[in-house]
Every structure is written in structure tokens, then in C-alpha cells.
C-alpha positions, 0 to 999 in steps of 0.5 A: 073277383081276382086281384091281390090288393082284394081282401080274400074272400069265399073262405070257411071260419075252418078254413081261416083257423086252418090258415091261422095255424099254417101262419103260426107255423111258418113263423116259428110260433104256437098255433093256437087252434084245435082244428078239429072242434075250432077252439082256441087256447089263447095262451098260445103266441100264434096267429087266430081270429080275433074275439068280438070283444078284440074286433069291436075295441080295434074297430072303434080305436077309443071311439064311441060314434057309430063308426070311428070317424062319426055318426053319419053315411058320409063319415062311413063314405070316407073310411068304409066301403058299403052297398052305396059306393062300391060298384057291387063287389069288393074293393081293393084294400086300403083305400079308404081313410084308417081308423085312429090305430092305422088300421084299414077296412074295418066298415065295410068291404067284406064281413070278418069272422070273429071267434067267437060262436053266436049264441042261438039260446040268449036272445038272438045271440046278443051279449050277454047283460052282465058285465064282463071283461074282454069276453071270448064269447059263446062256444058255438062253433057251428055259427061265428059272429062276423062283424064289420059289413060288406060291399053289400050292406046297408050303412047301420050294418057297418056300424062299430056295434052291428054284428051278424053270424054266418055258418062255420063252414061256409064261404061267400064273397061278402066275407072274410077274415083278419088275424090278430096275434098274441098272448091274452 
């Protein structure tokens, strides 16, 4: 798929951190990532991927329903796009409504990369049961969590709380990535 209002596609978690740090250098900050085993020193002012715990707070935007803007397929129609409404590939970005933080695409389109490893030792990699303040998750990084859906998802994969993991060095037309910035 080619298009420059698309969301980038077909790209690594290692090419992502890659792209975080030659962001980060062009524009005069710290990168954040060693490249060579995916860890993120979050003291650093540079471009990285967001946690889990930082994609799901954004995600939701002070929400609690299933998606931002409620709990049923139509609600998702309106913000996100999945298996029921996409012509099977990506759309182009921001055309559906954004959540209460302005921000775009976060149901749906294509899956985003977190930060965060999956955790193949704890029960299907879910959190953890003790409580936790914005968590960085586990240090896995052969596999990432992805978080968000894509074009090809079900509805209950698009959900704010529905999480998936995929290869660290793979790429696939169902996922890419965002930024976040910042000192934790």
C-alpha cells in the first residue's frame, strides 16, 4: 500500500527504536534507546515508544468503556477502523473521530508497538496482579506488546484493554508504531 496520509507499515519494533533515536537526533534531544538490546533509559528527553501503561492512559483519555467513545461496534465505527469497515488494507490517517485528547487512530487501523516485552513466564503474558504505578513492563524484548487493533481485527480486539504481542523483528501490514517524547 503506498500513500503519505497511511500509517507506516511493515516496519520491526528494532526498526522503530531505530527511527525513535534518528528522530531524537534531528531534533537536537537524547535518544533514549540502546539499539543493540531494545532497552530504553526513560531519563533520556528523546523520541521512544510509548509503554503499555502510557498507550492504554492515551488510549482511553479519562474513559472507561471498551473504546473512548463507548461500548458497542457503532461507537468503534465512528473512531476506528477494523475488519467491518475498512475495504481490507489500511486507511489513511485521521479520518475517523479523535479521542477526548485529540489524538487519532488508536482503535483500530493497524497495531502499535509498545515498549514493553510480553511476558511468556506469567499467565499468557497478562499484567501482573499486583498494583503498580505506570508500569514499564516485562524486559522481553524478543516479543513487544502491540496494542490498539488493525484493519483486520475483530471488534473486541480494538478494545481500549486488548493487547497482542508479535515478534521483535518482524514487520506486517497490520502494524506499526507511534512516538511518545518525554522525561518520565
Amino acid at each position: 500500500f503506498a500513500g503519505d496520509d497511511l500509517p507506516v507499515t511493515n516496519v520491526s519494533a528494532n526498526e522503530a527504536i531505530v527511527f525513535c533515536n534518528l528522530l531524537s537526533t534531528a531534533a537536537g534531544l537524547a535518544p533514549s534507546f540502546e539499539e543493540k538490546t531494545g532497552k530504553c533509559d526513560f531519563s533520556k528527553n528523546g523520541f521512544r515508544l510509548p509503554t503499555e501503561a502510557e498507550w492504554e492512559y492515551a488510549c482511553r483519555a479519562g474513559t472507561r468503556t471498551h473504546f473512548f467513545s463507548g461500548n458497542t461496534v457503532a461507537d468503534l465505527d465512528r473512531t476506528g477502523w477494523y475488519a467491518g469497515n475498512n475495504g481490507g488494507k489500511p486507511r489513511p490517517v485521521a479520518k475517523k473521530a479523535p479521542n477526548p485528547w485529540g489524538l487519532f487512530d488508536l482503535h483500530g487501523n493497524v497495531f502499535e508497538f509498545c515498549y514493553d516485552g510480553f511476558d511468556e513466564t506469567y499467565h499468557a503474558g497478562n499484567y501482573r496482579p499486583e498494583p503498580r504505578t505506570n508500569p514499564t513492563g516485562h524486559d522481553n524484548f524478543n516479543l513487544r506488546i502491540m496494542r490498539g487493533g488493525g484493519w483486520a481485527s475483530a471488534p473486541s480486539e480494538c478494545r481500549s484493554a486488548a493487547r497482542g504481542c508479535f515478534w521483535t523483528g518482524g514487520g506486517a501490514s497490520y502494524l506499526g508504531f507511534r512516538v511518545a517524547r518525554g522525561v518520565r
